[in-house]
C-alpha positions in Angstrom: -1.8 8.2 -34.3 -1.8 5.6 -36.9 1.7 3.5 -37.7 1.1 5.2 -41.4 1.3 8.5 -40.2 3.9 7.6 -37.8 6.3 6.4 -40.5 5.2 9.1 -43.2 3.8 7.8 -46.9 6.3 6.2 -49.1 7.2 3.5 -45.7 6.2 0.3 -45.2 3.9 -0.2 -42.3 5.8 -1.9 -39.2 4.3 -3.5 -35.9 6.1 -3.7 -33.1 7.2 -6.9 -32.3 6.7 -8.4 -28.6 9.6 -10.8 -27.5 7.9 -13.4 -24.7 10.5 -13.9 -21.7 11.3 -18.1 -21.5 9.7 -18.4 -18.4 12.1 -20.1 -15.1 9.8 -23.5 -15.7 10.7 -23.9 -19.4 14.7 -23.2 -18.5 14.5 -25.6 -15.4 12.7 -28.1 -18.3 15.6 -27.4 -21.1 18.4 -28.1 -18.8 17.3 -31.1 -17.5 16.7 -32.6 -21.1 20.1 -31.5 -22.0 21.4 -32.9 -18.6 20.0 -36.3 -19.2 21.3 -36.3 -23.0 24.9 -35.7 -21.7 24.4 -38.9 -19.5 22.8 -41.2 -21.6 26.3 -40.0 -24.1 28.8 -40.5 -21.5 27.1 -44.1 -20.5 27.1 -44.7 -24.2 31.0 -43.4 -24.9 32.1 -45.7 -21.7 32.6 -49.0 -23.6 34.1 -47.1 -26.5 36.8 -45.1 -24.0 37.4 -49.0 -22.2 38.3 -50.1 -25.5 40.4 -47.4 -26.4 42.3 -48.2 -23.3 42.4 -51.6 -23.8 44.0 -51.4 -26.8 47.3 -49.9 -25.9 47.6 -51.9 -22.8 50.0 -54.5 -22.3 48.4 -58.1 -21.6 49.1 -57.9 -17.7 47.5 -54.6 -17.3 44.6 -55.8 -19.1 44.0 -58.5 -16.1 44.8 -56.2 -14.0 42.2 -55.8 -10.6 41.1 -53.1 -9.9 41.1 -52.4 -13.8 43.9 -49.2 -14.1 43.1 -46.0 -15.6 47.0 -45.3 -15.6 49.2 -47.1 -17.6 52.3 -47.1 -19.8 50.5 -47.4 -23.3 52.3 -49.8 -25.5 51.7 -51.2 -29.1 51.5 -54.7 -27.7 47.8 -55.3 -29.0 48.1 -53.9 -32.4 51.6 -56.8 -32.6 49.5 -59.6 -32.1 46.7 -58.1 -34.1 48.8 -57.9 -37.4 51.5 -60.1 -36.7 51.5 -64.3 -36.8 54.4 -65.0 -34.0 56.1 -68.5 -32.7 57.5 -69.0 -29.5 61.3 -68.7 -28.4 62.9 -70.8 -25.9 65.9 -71.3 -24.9 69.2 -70.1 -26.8 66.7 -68.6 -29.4 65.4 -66.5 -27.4 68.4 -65.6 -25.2 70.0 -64.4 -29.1 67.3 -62.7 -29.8 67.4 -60.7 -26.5 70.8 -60.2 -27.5 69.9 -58.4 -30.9 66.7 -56.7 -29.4 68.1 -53.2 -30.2 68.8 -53.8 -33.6 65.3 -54.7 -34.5 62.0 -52.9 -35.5 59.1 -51.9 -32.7 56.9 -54.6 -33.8 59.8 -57.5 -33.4 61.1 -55.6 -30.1 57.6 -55.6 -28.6 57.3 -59.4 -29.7 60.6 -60.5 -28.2 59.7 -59.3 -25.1 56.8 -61.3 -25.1 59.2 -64.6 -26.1 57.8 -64.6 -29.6 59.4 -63.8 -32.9 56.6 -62.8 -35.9 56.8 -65.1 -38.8 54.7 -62.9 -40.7 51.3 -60.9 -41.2 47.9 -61.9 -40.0 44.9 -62.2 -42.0 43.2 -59.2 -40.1 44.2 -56.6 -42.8 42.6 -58.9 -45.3 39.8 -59.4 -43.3 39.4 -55.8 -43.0 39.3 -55.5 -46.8 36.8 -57.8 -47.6 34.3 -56.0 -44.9 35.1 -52.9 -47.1 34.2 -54.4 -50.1 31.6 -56.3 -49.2 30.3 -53.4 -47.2 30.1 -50.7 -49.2 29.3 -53.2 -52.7 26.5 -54.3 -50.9 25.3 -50.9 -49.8 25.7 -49.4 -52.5 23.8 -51.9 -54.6 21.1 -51.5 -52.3 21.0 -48.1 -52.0 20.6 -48.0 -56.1 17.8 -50.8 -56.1 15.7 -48.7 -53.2 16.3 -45.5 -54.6 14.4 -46.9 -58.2 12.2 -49.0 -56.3 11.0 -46.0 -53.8 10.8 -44.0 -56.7 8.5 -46.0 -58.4 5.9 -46.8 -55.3 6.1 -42.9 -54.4 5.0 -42.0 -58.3 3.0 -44.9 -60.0 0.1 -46.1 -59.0 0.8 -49.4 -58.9 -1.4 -52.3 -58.2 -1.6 -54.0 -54.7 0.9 -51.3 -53.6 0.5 -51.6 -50.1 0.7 -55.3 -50.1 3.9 -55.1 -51.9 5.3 -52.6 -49.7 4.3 -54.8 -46.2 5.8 -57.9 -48.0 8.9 -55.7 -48.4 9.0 -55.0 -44.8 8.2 -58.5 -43.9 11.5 -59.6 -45.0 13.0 -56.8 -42.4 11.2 -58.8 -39.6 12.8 -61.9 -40.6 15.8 -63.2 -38.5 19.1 -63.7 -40.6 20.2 -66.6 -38.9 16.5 -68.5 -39.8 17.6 -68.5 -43.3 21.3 -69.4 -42.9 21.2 -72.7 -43.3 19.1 -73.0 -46.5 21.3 -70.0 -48.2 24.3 -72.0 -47.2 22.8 -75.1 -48.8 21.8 -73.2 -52.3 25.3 -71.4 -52.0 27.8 -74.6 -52.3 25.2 -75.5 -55.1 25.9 -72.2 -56.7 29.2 -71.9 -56.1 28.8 -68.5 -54.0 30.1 -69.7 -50.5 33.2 -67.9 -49.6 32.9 -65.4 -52.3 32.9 -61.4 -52.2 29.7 -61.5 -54.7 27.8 -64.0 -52.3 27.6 -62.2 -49.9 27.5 -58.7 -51.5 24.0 -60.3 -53.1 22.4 -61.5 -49.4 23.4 -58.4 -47.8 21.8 -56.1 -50.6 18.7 -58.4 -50.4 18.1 -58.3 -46.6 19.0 -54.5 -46.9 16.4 -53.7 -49.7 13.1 -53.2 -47.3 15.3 -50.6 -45.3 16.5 -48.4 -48.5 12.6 -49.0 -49.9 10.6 -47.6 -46.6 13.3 -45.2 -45.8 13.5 -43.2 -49.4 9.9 -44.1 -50.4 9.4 -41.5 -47.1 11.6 -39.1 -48.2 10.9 -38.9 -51.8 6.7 -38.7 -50.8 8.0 -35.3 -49.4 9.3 -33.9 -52.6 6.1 -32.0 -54.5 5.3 -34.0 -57.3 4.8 -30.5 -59.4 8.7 -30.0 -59.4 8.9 -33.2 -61.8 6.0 -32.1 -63.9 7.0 -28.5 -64.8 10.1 -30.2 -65.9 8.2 -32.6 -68.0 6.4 -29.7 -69.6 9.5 -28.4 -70.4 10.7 -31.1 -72.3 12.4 -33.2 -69.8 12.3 -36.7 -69.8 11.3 -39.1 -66.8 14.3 -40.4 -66.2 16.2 -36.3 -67.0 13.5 -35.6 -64.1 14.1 -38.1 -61.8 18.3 -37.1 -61.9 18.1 -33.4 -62.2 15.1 -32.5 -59.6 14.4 -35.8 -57.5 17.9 -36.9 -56.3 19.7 -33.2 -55.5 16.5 -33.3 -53.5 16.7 -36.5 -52.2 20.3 -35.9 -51.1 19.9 -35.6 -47.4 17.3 -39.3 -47.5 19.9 -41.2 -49.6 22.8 -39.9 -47.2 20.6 -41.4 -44.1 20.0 -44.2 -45.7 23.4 -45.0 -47.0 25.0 -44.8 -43.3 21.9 -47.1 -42.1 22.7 -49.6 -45.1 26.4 -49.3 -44.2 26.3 -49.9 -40.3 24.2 -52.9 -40.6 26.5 -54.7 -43.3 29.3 -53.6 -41.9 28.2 -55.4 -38.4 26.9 -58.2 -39.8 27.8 -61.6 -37.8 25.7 -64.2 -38.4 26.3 -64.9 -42.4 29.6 -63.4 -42.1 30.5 -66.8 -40.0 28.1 -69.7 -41.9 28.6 -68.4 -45.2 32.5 -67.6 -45.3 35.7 -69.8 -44.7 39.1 -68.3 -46.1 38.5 -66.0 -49.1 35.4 -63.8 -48.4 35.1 -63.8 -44.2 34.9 -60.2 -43.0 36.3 -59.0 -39.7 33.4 -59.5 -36.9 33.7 -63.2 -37.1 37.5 -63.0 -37.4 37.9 -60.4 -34.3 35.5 -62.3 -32.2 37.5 -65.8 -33.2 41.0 -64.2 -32.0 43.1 -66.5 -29.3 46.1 -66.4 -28.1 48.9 -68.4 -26.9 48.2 -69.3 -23.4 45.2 -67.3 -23.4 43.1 -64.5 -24.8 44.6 -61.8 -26.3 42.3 -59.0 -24.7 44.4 -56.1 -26.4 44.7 -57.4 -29.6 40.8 -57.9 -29.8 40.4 -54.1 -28.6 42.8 -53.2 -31.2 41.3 -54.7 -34.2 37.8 -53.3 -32.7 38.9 -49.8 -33.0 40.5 -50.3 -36.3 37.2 -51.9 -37.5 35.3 -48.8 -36.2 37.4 -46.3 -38.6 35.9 -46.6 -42.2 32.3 -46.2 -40.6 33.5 -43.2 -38.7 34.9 -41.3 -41.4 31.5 -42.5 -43.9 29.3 -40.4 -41.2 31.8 -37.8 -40.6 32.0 -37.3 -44.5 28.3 -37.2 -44.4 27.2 -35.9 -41.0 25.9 -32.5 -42.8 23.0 -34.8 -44.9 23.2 -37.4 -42.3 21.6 -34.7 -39.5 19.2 -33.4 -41.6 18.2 -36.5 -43.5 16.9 -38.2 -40.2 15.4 -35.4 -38.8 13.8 -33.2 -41.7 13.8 -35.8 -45.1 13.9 -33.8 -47.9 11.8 -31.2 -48.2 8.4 -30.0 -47.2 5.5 -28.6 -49.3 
């Protein structure tokens, strides 16, 4: 009997639907990929867990051999992180003992140490210029890409491909090549040590990234969308903002945290082309001493506070972010 006659006229004809059993090889397969992923995290997370630990030990723990695991946390690092302190000696420091209990957490924690804080550090400036170099210079480059990857993915333009390989080639270059001849024609300029100098270098060396990355997602977008809205009366540039970027959402999203992470951990011109007004945190971390010695905690403090901002960029974007880097945009 036919599936017609089986489900009587007026039904749509169904067909049964077979459901394959994973086979014990393809399970053994998928849990050994998922195994190794869970390593490769865990290896991955250790220097992020040591540092979390680091941070909220005090300075003998931190020397400590073997390393401990256990400790009595303390706010030690983030006191010499954001405090400038002097040292006490002598009846100065026996008063100050004295008065310990009538004192705030950050001057009780120095005291003990035999310091008394004179006032703030630079690190929460520091922190502020990465910000707004950071995200100036991201989102300048993200803006310049975006028009630029438009234009490659929708003109035909002549000597394309040789344009688009001499954008990449400045990807291949090393930044610290070309420090010294920026620093040269930036005390000419006047933009050493300022926000704008460096906002401008970091959006220049981060224009072949935006370029490749959104020329590949817009290519995925059909071409039709924009010209039925032409026919309808839409302008290029009414096209290119109502039916290219909601597309383009989850490529500019991927490309923004890409943009941002690489400024953001920027070393080399952060240190040559920056003294006092404009110099970011990585050089000013990685330059942190102590008196007497290193200041391990204080280093893994400002480390973690550095990692913060980028954190909650991807965590506000990890719904784009995922399917920008795997899928693009959309398929035709």
């Amino acid at each position: 009997m036919s599936n017609f006659e089986q489900n009587g006229p007026g039904f749509p004809v169904t067909e049964s639907i077979r459901v394959d059993k994973v086979s014990p090889r393809a399970r053994l397969s998928h849990a050994l990929r998922a195994i190794v992923v869970i390593i490769v995290a865990i290896i991955m997370l250790v220097p992020i867990f040591v540092m979390g630990l680091t941070a909220f030990k005090s300075r003998s723990d931190v020397v400590a051999i073997p390393p401990k695991i256990i400790f009595e946390p303390t706010l030690e690092g983030f006191v010499f992180l954001l405090t400038n302190r002097s040292q006490l000696r002598g009846e100065a420091l026996e008063e100050a003992k004295a008065n310990i209990d009538n004192v705030g957490i950050f001057e009780r924690i120095a005291i003990t140490n035999g310091q008394s804080i004179t006032g703030p550090s630079d690190f929460i400036k520091r922190l502020g210029n990465s910000v707004i170099i950071a995200f100036g210079a991201t989102a300048a480059s993200v803006v310049l890409g975006l028009l630029a990857a438009y234009a490659f993915s929708r003109f035909d333009i002549p000597g394309k491909d040789d344009l688009m390989f001499f954008i990449l080639s400045g990807r291949m270059l090393p930044a610290v090549v070309v420090t010294i001849p920026i620093f040269l024609m930036y005390r000419q300029l006047g933009l050493y040590d300022t926000h704008l100098g460096m906002i401008i270098v970091y959006t220049v060396f981060n224009l072949s990234l935006t370029v490749w990355l959104l020329k590949g997602f817009i290519d995925e977008i059909p071409v039709e969308y924009e010209e039925a809205a032409l026919v309808d009366g839409y302008s290029r540039f009414q096209a290119f903002t109502k039916i290219v970027l909601p597309q383009a959402a989850t490529g500019i999203a991927a490309t923004t945290v890409f943009s941002l992470i690489f400024v953001w951990n920027e070393y080399a011109f952060a240190l040559m082309l920056t003294s006092e007004t404009a110099r970011t945190a990585p050089p000013a971390i990685a330059t942190m001493l102590g008196r007497g010695g290193i200041e391990w905690s204080a280093i893994a403090a400002g480390t973690l506070a550095f990692l913060i901002p980028v954190l909650i960029v991807i965590f506000a974007l990890r719904r784009h972010l995922l399917r920008g880097v795997t899928f693009g945009a959309i398929r035709q």
